[in-house]
N, C-alpha and C positions, 0 to 999 in steps of 0.2 A: 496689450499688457493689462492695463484697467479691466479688461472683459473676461479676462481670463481668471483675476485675481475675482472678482463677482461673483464667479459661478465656481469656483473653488471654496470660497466663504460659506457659499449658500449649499454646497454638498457638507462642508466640516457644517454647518448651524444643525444640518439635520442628524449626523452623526452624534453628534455631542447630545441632540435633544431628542430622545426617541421617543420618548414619551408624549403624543399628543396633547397631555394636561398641559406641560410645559410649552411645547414648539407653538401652539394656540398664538401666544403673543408675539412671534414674530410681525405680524400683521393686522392691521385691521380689519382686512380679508378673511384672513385664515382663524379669524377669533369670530368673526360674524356668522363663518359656517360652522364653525366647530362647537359654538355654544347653543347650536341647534339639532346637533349630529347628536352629541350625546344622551339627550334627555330620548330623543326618537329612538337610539340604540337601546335604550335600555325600556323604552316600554313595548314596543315590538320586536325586538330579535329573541328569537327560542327556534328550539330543534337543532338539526345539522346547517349548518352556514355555508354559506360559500361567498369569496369576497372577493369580486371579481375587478382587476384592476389595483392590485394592494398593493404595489409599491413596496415602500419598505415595514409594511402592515403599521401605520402608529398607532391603529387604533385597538389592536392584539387583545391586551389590557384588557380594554373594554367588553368588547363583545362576547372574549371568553367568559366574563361577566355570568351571561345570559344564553351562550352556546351550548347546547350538551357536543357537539363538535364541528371544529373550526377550522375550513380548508380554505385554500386562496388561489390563486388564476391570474397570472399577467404574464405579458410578451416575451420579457426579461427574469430573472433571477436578480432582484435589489439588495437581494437578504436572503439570508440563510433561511431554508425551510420553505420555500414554494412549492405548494402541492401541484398545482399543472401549469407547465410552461405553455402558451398558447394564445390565442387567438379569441376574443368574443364571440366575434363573427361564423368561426367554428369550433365551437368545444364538442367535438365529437369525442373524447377521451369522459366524458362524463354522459352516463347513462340517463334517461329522460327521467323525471317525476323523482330526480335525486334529493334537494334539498327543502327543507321547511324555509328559509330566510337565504335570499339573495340579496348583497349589499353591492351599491356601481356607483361608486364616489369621483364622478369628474373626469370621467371614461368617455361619454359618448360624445365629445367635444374632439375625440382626437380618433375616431371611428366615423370611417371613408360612405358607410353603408349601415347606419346605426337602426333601421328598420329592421335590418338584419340581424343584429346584434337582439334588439328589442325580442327577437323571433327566439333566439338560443337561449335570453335568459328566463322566457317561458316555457320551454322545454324543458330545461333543466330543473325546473320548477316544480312541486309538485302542485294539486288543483287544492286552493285555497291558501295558499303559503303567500308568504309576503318580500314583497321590492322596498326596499329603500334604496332609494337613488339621488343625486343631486349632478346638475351640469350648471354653467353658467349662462349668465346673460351679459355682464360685460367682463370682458379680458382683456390685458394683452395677449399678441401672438406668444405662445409656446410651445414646446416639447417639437418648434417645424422640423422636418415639412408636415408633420403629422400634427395639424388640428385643424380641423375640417368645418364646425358649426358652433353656433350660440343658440341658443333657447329661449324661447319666449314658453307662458305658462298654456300657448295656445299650442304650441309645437310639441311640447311634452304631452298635454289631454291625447292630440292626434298621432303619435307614437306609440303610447301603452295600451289606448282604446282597441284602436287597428292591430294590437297583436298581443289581445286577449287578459288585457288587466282592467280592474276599476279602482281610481284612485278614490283615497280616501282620506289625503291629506296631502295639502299642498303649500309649502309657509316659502317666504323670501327670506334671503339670508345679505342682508347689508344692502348696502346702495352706495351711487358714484362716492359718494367721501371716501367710503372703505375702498374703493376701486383706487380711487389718488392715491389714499394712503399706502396701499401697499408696494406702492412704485417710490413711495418714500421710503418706509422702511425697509423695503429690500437691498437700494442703493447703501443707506445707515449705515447697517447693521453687515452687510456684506464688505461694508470699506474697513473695517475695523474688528470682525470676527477672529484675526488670525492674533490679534493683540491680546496677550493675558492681561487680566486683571480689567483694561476699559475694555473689552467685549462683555465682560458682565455689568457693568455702568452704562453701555451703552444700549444692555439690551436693558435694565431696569426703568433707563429715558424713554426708551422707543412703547416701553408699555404704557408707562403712565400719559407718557406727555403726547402720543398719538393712538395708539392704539386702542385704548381706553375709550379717552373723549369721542374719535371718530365714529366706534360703533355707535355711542348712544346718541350722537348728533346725525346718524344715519338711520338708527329705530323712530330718531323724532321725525325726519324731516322727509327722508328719500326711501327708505324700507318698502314702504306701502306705496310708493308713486309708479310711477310709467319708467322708473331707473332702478331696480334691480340690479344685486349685484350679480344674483343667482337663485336657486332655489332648491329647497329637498320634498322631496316628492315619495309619499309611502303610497303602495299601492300592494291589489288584493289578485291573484292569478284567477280569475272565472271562468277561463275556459282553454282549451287547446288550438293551439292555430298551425 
């Protein structure tokens, strides 16, 4: 019952907040990556896009920003308007040397063969176009049976190198606090979402009096350590593989 009532909260939190500006705060997690995602979305993304892995797109918004046009790619259909249903691993439906800006937000953690994966979003690539990517280094298990790997900043060099990228930036995004925290906030705010009136009091708490503190007690303390919560990684396509 309890488990059920969780993950029902946590599908209506996303519904109600499509908006990445907004859903950010659900977490301390989700605010540590995202107020990194943004600034990097908007100084590197141009040309045609492709966003592989998009979910219910939150970040649409943004990136049309800076897109002259903006296609997407994941397994399922979350939301209306997915350009290709499929596979990372084979996007054969997209012709080679297609896009200026490939984006893979949190994808290759739940990809069985992501060498492989690495391989097609270099193809699809064109020669000088750019990867923004980001995966984790600590999790809980999710989305199983489909999540396969964590990242180290050494596992990511040897991924993009080996199939034909040169990074060019590489930042962390939180550390274990945000990691706790968001096994806090997601219990919270999950137990109480279906409540009019305290779900918006509840999520106003969970911003300030967690969300808030934990990142900048994770930029002070853990960001920069050997505990990552995760990282986003831009990188430049130099060659064909």
């Amino acid at each position: 019952m309890l488990k059920k009532l969780l993950e029902k909260n946590r599908h209506r939190i996303d519904r109600e907040l499509p908006n990445i500006e907004d859903r950010q705060f659900f977490s301390p997690a989700l605010h540590a990556l995202v107020r990194v995602i943004i600034p990097t979305f908007r100084q590197h993304i141009q040309g045609d896009v492709l966003d592989v892995g998009c979910g219910d797109m939150p970040f649409k918004t943004i990136i049309e920003e800076k897109a002259s046009k903006y296609d997407t790619l994941d397994v399922e259909a979350r939301t209306d308007g997915v350009t290709y249903i499929g596979s990372i691993l084979d996007m054969n439906m997209i012709p080679d040397k297609t896009y200026d800006t490939i984006i893979c937000l949190e994808v290759l953690e739940h990809v069985p063969l992501p060498f492989q994966g690495a391989k097609e979003l270099n193809r699809a690539l064109k020669t000088n176009g750019t990867l923004i990517m980001s995966v984790p280094h600590l999790s809980r298990l999710h989305e199983q049976p489909h999540d396969y790997y964590r990242y180290t900043h050494y596992g990511i060099t040897a991924l993009l190198t080996e199939n034909g990228f040169e990074i060019t930036e590489m930042k962390t995004c939180g550390g274990i606090l945000c990691f706790l925290g968001h096994q806090i906030s997601t219990v919270i705010l999950c137990l109480f979402f279906h409540i009019p009136i305290i779900k918006h009091i509840i999520f106003f708490l969970n911003k300030w009096l967690i969300v808030k503190p934990m990142v900048c007690l994770d930029a002070w303390l853990f960001e920069k350590s050997v505990m990552p919560l995760g990282y986003l990684c831009v990188a430049k396509k130099v060659r064909d593989v």
